[in-house]
SEVOFI-454258 format. One record per residue (C-alpha): x, y, z. Coordinates in steps of 0.1 Angstrom, whole numbers. Each point is the difference from the previous one (the first is absolute). Last residue first. Example, Ala and Ser with C-alpha at 12.3 -4.5 7.8 and 13.67 -1.06 7.14 Angstrom:
SEVOFI-454258
{X: 137, Y: -11, Z: 71}
{X: -14, Y: -34, Z: 7}
***
This chain:
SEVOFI-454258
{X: 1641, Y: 2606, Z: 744}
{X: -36, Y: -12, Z: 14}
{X: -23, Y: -6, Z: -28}
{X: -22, Y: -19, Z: 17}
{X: 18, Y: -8, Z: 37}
{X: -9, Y: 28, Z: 23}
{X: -35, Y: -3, Z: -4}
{X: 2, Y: -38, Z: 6}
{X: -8, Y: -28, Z: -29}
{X: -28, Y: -24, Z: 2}
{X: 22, Y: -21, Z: -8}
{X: 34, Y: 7, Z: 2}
{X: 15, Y: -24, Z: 29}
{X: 33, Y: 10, Z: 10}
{X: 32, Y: -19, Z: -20}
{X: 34, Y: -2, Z: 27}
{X: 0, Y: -32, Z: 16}
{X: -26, Y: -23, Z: -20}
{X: 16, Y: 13, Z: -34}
{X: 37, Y: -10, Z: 7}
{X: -11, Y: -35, Z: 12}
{X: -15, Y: -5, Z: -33}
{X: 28, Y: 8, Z: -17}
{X: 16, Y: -22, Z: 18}
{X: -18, Y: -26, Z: -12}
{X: 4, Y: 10, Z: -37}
{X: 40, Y: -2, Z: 7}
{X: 0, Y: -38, Z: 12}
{X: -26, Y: -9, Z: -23}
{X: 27, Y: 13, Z: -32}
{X: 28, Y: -16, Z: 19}
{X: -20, Y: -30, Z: -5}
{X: -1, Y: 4, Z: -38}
{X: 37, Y: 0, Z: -2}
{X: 4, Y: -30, Z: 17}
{X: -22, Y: -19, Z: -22}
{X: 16, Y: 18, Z: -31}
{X: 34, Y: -11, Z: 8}
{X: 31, Y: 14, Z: 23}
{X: 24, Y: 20, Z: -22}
{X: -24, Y: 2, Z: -32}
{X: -35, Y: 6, Z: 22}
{X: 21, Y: 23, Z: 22}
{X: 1, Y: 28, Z: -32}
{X: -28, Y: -8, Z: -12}
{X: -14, Y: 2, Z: 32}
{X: 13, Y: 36, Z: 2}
{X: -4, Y: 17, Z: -35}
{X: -35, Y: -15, Z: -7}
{X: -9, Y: 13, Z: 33}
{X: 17, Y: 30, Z: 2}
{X: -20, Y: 9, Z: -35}
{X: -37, Y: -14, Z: 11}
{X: 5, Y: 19, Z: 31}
{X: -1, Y: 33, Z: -20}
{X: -32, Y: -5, Z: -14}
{X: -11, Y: 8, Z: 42}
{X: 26, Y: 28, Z: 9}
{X: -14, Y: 19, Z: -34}
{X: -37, Y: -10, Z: 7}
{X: 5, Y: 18, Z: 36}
{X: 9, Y: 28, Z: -22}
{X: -21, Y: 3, Z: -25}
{X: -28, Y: -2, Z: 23}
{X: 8, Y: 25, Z: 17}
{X: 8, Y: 22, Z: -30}
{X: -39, Y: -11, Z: -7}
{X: -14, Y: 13, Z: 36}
{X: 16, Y: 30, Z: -6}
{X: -32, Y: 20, Z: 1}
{X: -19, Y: -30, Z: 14}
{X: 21, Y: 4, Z: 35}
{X: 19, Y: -34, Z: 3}
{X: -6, Y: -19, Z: 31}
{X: -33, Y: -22, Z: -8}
{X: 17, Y: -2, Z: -39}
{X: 31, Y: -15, Z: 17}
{X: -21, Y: -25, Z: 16}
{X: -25, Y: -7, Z: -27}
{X: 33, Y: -12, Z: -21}
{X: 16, Y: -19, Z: 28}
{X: -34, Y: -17, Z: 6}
{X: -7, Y: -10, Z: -41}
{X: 33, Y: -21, Z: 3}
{X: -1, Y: -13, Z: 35}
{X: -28, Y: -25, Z: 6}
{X: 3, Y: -12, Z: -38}
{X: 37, Y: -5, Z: 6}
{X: -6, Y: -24, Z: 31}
{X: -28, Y: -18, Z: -17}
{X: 24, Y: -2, Z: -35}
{X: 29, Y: -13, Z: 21}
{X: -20, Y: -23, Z: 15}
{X: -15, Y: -16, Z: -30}
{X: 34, Y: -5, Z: -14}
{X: 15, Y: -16, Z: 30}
{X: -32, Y: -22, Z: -5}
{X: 10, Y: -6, Z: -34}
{X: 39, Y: -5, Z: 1}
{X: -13, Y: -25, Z: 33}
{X: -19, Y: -22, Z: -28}
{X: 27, Y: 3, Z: -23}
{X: 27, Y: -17, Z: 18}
{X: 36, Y: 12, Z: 11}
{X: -6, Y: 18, Z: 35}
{X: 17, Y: 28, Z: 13}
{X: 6, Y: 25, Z: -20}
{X: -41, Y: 0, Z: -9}
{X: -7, Y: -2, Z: 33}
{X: 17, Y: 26, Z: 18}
{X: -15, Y: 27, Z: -32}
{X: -32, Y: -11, Z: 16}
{X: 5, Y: 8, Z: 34}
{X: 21, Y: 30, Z: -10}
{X: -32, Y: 8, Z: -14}
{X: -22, Y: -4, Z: 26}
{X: 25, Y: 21, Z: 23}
{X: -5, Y: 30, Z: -25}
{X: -40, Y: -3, Z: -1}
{X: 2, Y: 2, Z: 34}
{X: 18, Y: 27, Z: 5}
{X: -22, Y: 22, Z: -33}
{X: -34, Y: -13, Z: 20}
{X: 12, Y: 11, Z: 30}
{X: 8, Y: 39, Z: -8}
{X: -29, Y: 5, Z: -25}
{X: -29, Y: 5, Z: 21}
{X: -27, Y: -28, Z: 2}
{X: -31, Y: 9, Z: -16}
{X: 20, Y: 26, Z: -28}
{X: 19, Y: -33, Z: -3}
{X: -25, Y: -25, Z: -3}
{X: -13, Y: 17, Z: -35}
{X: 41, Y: -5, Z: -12}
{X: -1, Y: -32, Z: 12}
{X: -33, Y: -18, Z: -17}
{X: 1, Y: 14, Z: -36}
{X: 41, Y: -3, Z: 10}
{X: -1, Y: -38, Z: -1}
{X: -4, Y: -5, Z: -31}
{X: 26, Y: 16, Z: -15}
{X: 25, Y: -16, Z: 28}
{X: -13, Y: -33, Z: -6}
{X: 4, Y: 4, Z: -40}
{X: 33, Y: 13, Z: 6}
{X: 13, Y: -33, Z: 17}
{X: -17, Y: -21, Z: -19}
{X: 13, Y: 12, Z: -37}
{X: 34, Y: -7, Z: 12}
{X: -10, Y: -38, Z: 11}
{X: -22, Y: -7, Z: -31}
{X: 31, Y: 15, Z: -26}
{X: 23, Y: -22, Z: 19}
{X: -21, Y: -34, Z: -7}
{X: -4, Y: 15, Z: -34}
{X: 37, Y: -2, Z: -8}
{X: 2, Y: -30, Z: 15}
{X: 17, Y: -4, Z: 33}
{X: 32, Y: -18, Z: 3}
{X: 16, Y: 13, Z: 34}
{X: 21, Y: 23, Z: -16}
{X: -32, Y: 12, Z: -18}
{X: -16, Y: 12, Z: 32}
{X: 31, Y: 16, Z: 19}
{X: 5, Y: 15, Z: -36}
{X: -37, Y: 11, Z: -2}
{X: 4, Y: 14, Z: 36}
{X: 29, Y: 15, Z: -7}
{X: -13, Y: 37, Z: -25}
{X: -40, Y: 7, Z: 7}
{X: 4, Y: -14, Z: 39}
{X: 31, Y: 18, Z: 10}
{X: -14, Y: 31, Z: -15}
{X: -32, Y: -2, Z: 20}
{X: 25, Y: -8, Z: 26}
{X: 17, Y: 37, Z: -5}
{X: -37, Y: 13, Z: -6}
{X: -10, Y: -8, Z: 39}
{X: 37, Y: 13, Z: 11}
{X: -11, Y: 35, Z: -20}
{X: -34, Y: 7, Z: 12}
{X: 9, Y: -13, Z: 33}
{X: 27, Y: 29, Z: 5}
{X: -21, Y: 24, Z: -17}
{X: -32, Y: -11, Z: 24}
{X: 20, Y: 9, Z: 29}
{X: 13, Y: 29, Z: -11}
{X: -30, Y: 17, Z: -6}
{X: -13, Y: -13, Z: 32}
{X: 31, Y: 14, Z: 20}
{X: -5, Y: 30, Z: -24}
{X: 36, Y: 17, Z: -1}
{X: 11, Y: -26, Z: -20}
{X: -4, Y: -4, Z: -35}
{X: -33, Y: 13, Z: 0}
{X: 12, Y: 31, Z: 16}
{X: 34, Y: 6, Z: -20}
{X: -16, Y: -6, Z: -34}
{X: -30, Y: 23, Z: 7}
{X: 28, Y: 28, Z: 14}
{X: 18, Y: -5, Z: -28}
{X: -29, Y: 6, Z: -24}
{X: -8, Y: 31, Z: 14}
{X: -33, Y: 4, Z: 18}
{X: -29, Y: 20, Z: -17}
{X: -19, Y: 32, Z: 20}
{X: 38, Y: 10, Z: 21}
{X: -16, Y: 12, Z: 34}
{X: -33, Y: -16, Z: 2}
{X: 10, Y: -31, Z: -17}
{X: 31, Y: -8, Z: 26}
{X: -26, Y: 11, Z: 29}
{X: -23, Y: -29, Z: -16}
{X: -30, Y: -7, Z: 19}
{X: -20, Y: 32, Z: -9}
{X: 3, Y: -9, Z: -36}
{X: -31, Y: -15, Z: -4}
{X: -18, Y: -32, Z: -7}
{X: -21, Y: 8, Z: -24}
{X: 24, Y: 24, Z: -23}
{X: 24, Y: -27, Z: 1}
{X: -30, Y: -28, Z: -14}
{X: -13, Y: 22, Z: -27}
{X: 42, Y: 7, Z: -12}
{X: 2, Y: -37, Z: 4}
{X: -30, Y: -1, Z: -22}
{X: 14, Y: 24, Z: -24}
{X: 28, Y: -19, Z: -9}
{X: -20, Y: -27, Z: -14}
{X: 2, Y: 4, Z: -36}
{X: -17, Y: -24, Z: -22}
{X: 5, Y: -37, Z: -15}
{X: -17, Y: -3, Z: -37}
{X: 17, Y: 9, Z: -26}
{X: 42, Y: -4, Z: 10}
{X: -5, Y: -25, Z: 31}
{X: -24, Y: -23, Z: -22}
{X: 23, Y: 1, Z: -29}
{X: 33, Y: -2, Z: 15}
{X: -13, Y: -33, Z: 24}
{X: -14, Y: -17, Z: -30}
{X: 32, Y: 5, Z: -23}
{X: 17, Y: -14, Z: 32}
{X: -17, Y: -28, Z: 11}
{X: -8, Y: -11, Z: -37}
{X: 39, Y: -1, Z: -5}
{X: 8, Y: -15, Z: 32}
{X: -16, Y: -30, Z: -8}
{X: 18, Y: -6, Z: -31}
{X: 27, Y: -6, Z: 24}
{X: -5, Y: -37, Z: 10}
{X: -4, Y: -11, Z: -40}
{X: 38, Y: 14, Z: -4}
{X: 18, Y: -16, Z: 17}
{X: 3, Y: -27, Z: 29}
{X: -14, Y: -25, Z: -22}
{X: -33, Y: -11, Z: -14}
{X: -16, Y: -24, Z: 23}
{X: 13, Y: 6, Z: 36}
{X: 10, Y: 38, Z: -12}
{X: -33, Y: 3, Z: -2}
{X: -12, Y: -15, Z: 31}
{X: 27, Y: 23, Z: 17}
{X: -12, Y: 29, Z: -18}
{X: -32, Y: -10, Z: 15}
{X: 8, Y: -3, Z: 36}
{X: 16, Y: 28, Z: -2}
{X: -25, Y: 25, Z: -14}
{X: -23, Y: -12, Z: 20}
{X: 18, Y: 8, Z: 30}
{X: 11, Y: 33, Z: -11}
{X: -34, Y: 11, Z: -8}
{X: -14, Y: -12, Z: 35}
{X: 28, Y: 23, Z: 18}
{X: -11, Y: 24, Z: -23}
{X: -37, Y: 1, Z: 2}
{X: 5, Y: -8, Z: 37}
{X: 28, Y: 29, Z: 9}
{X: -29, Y: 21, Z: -12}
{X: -30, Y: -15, Z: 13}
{X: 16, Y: -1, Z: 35}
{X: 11, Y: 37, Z: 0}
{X: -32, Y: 10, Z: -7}
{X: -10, Y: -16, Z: 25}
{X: 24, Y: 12, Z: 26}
{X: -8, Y: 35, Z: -9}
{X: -36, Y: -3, Z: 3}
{X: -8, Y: 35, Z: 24}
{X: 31, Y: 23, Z: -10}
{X: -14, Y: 7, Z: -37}
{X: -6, Y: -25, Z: -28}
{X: 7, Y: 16, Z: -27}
{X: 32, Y: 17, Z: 6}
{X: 12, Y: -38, Z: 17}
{X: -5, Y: -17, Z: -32}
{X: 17, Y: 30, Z: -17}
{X: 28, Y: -11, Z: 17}
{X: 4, Y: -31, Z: -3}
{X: -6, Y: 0, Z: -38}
{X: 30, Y: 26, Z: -1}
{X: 22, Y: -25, Z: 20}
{X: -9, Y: -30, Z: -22}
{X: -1, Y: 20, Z: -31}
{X: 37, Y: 19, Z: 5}
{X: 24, Y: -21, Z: 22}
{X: -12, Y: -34, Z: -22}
{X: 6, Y: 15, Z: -36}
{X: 33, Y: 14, Z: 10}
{X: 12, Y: -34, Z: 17}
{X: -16, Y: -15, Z: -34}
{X: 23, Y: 25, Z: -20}
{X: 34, Y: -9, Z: 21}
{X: -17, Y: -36, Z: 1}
{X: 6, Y: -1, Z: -41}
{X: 37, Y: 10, Z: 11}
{X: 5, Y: -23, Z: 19}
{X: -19, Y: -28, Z: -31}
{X: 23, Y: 14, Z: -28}
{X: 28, Y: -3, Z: 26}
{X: -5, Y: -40, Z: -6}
{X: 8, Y: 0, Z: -33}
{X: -19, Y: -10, Z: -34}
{X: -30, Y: 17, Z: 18}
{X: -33, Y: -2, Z: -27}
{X: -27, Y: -7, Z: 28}
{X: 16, Y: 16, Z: 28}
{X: 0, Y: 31, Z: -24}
{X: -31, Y: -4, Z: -15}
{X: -18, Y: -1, Z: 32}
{X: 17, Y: 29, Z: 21}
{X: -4, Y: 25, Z: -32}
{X: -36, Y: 17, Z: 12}
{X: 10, Y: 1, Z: 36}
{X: 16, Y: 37, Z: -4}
{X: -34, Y: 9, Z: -15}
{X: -16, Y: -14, Z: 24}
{X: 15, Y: 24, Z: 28}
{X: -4, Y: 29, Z: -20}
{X: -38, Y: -10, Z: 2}
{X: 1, Y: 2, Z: 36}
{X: 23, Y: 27, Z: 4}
{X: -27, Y: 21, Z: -22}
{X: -27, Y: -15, Z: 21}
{X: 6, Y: 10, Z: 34}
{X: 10, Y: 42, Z: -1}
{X: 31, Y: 25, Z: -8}
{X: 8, Y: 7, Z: 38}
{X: -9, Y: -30, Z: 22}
{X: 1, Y: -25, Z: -23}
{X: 35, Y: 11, Z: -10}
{X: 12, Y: -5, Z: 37}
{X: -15, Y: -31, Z: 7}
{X: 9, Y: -13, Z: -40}
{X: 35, Y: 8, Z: 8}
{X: 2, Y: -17, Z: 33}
{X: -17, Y: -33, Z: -19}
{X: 20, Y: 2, Z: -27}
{X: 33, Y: 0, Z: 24}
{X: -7, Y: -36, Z: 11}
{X: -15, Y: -12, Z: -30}
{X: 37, Y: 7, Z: -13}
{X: 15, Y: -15, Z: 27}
{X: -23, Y: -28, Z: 1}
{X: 4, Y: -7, Z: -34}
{X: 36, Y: 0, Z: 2}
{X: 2, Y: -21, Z: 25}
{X: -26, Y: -29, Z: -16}
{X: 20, Y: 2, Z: -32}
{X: 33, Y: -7, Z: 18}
{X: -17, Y: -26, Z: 19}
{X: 19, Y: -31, Z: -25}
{X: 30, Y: 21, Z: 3}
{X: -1, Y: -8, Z: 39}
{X: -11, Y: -32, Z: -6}
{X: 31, Y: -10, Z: -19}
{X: -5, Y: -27, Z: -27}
{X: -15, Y: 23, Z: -29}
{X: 0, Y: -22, Z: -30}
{X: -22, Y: 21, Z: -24}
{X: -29, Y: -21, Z: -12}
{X: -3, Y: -24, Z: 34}
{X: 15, Y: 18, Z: 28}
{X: -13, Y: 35, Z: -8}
{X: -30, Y: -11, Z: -19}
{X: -6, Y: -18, Z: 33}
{X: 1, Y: 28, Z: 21}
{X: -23, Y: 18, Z: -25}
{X: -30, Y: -27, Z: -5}
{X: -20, Y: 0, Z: 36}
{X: 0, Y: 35, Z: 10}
{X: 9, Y: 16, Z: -34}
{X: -34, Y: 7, Z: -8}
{X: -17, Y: 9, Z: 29}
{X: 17, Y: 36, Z: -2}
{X: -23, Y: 8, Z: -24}
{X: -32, Y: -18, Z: 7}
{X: 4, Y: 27, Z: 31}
{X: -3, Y: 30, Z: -19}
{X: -28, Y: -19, Z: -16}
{X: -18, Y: -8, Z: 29}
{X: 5, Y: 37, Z: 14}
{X: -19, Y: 15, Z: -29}
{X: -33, Y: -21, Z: 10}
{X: 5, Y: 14, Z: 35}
{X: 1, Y: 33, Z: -19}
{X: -33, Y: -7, Z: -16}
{X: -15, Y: -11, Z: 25}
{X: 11, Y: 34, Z: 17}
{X: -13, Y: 17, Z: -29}
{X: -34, Y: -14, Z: 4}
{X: -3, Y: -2, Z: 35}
{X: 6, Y: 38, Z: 7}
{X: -30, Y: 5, Z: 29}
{X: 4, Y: -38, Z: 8}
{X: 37, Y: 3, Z: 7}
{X: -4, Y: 34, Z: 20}
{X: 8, Y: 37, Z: -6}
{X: -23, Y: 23, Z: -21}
{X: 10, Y: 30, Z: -21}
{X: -24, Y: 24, Z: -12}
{X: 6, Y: 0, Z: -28}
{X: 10, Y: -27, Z: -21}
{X: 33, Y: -4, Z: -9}
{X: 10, Y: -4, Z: -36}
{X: 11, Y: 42, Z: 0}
{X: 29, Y: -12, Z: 24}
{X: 13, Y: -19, Z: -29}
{X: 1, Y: 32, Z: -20}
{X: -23, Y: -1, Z: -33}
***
C-alpha cells in the first residue's frame, strides 16, 4: 500500500481533527530529541577527561560538524519532503541514527565520537525537520504556533531529561557506557514507530494549497512549482521576514551551541560535580521545552515579530550572566533566562517562515531557514572555540550575548509582522 493510500479521505486540517497522529508525532519528536540530549552533559567531558583534549576549539569539533551536517540535512530533507513525501525521509533519518549509541559508547578515539555526530547530525536534519513539517500539514494555517509549541516542547523537554539523567548516570557509573544505553531504546523506538505506524502527510499540504489559492502567487501562476534556487534565494534573503528569522534562527542555535559544548567546562573549571553540571544543562532546555506549550499559542495572539526580539535580548541577558558571574546560583538564573528567551523565539521563527511560505513549497522553506538555523551551531562551535583558547571561556561566552543581541536588533528593523498574513505576502516569490 502507498503512503498516500494511509490517508483518510477526505482530508481534514486542524490539530484536534488529526490528534491521533499528531500525538503521535509529538511523541516522535521526544525521541529525536532524547537523542541529541545525550551528549549534552557527558561529551565535553569525555573529551577532556577519557581522551585528553586541552583545546576548546578541538573539544567543539564534534559540535561543528554536527551542525554542519544537521545543517545541510535539514535543506535536503525540505526539498526531498517536498517531492518524494514525509515519512520515507523520516525513517531514513533513523536509520542513519541507529549507530550513534554504539559508537560513542565503544570509541577508542575521539574521531570515533565526530564521526558518530556526522550520523547524529543526519539523524537530527531528517526526523526533527520532517516531524516539523508534517506537524504543520496537519494542522492547517489556523494553530500553527501551537503546533509549533508542542513540537519544539517534546524535544526541548526530551533533551532536558535526557541530560540531566545521563549526568546522574555518569554521576554514579561513569562517563561511559551506562549514559548511552539510553540512546539505544530512543532509537530502536523512534525507527519502529516512524517505520509502522507514522503516515503520510503530503496530502494535507496539497488540501491546504488547494484551499487557499493560487491567485496570490504571480510566480505560481506562471511557472506551477518554484525552482529550488529561487526558494533558497528568497528565504535567504529576498523576504525581509524570511531573512529575518534565518538570521535569528542561526545566532539563536550558535549560543545553543555555546551552551551544549563551554558551559560544562566554564562549570567544571569552577569545580562543579558532575551532577551539579548535568542539573544546570538540563535546566536550561527544560525551561525552553516548557515554555513553548505557553509561547508558541501566545504567538499566533501576539504576532511573531516581537516576541522573536525579545526573546533574543532575553537571552543575551542570560548568556551576560552566566560569563559574568562565578556562582551557581546566577549559572541558574542565567540558565532560566536563556531558556524563557529561547522558548519565546524558537517555535515563533518556525510559524513565521510557515506564515510566509506558500504550502506548496512550504517544506523547501522550511529546509531552508532550518539550513541558516543548524548552521549556527557550526560558526559557533568554530568561533568561541576559537576565542575561548586565546581569551578564555568567560570571554568567549560574552561575545556570544554580544552577537545574539544584535541579532535581535537586526530583526526589529527589517522583519514585518506575518500574522494574519497579507494577500500579497503568502506565497509571494
Amino acid at each position: 500500500m502507498s503512503d498516500s493510500a494511509e490517508i483518510k479521505s477526505p482530508i481534514r486540517l486542524g490539530l484536534r481533527e488529526n490528534l491521533p497522529q499528531f500525538s503521535l508525532l509529538v511523541l516522535v519528536n521526544a525521541f529525536v530529541g532524547g537523542m541529541v540530549g545525550l551528549e549534552r552533559t557527558v561529551l565535553p567531558l569525555i573529551a577532556e577527561q577519557d581522551f585528553g583534549l586541552a583545546s576548546k576549539t578541538a573539544i567543539l569539533s564534534f559540535i561543528a560538524t554536527f551542525g554542519i551536517v544537521k545543517a545541510l540535512s535539514n535543506l535536503l530533507a525540505g526539498r526531498l519532503s517536498d517531492r518524494l513525501g514525509r515519512k520515507k525521509i523520516l525513517v531514513v533519518g533513523w536509520l542513519a541514527g541507529l549507530p550513534v549509541p554504539f559508537m560513542v559508547i565503544l570509541a577508542p578515539t575521539w574521531n570515533w565520537i565526530v564521526v558518530a555526530n556526522v550520523l547524529l547530525g543526519i539523524n537530527q536534519g531528517l526526523c526533527w525537520s520532517t516531524t516539523v513539517i508534517m506537524k504543520i500539514d496537519l494542522v492547517g494555517p489556523s494553530r500553527r504556533g501551537l503546533a509549533m509549541g508542542l513540537n519544539e516542547f517534546a524535544g526541548y523537554l526530551a533533551v532536558a531529561l535526557t541530560a540531566f539523567a545521563t549526568g546522574y548516570i555518569a554521576s554514579v557509573s561513569g562517563l561511559r557506557p551506562q549514559p548511552f544505553y539510553l540512546g539505544i531504546a530512543f532509537v530502536l523506538l523512534g525507527l519502529l514507530l516512524s517505520a509502522f505506524f507514522v503516515k503520510e502527510t503530503r496530502e494535507y499540504a496539497l488540501q491546504e494549497g488547494q484551499l487557499i489559492g493560487r491567485q496570490d502567487s504571480e510566480f505560481n501562476k506562471k511557472t506551477g512549482s518554484p525552482s529550488f534556487a529561487k526558494i533558497l534565494f528568497v528565504t535567504s534573503w529576498k523576504d525581509r521576514a524570511l531573512f529575518s528569522c534565518s538570521q535569528a534562527g542561526m545566532i539563536n542555535n550558535l549560543n545553543d551551541g555555546v551552551a551544549w559544548g563551554l558551559f560544562p567546562l566554564l562549570f567544571a573549571s569552577s569545580g562543579l560535580t558532575v551532577g551539579k553540571i548535568g542539573f544546570l544543562a538540563a535546566v536550561y532546555p527544560a525551561t525552553w521545552g516548557l515554555l513553548q506549550l505557553w509561547s508558541g499559542t501566545l504567538s499566533d495572539r501576539l504576532g511573531r515579530k516581537w516576541m522573536i526580539v525579545v526573546g533574543m535580548w532575553v537571552q543575551a541577558l542570560g548568556i551576560w550572566l552566566i560569563a559574568f558571574v562565578d556562582a551557581f546560583t546566577p549559572w541558574l538564573l542565567g540558565s532560566l533566562l536563556l531558556g524563557l528567551g529561547t522558548a519565546l523565539v524558537y517555535p515563533t521563527l518556525l510559524a513565521a517562515v510557515s506564515d510566509v511560505a506558500h504550502p506548496e513549497w512550504r517544506a523547501s522553506a522550511v529546509g531552508v531557514y532550518r539550513l541558516w538555523r543548524d548552521g549556527g551551531y557550526a560558526l559557533g562551535a568554530i568561533l568561541s572555540g576559537i576565542v575561548a583558547d586565546l581569551l578564555g571561556l568567560a570571554f568567549a561566552i560574552a561575545v556570544i550575548g554580544v552577537i545574539t543581541f544584535l541579532s535581535g536588533v537586526v530583526t526589529a528593523i527589517f522583519m514585518y509582522e506575518t500574522i494574519p498574513p497579507k494577500p500579497h505576502e503568502q506565497g509571494q516569490l
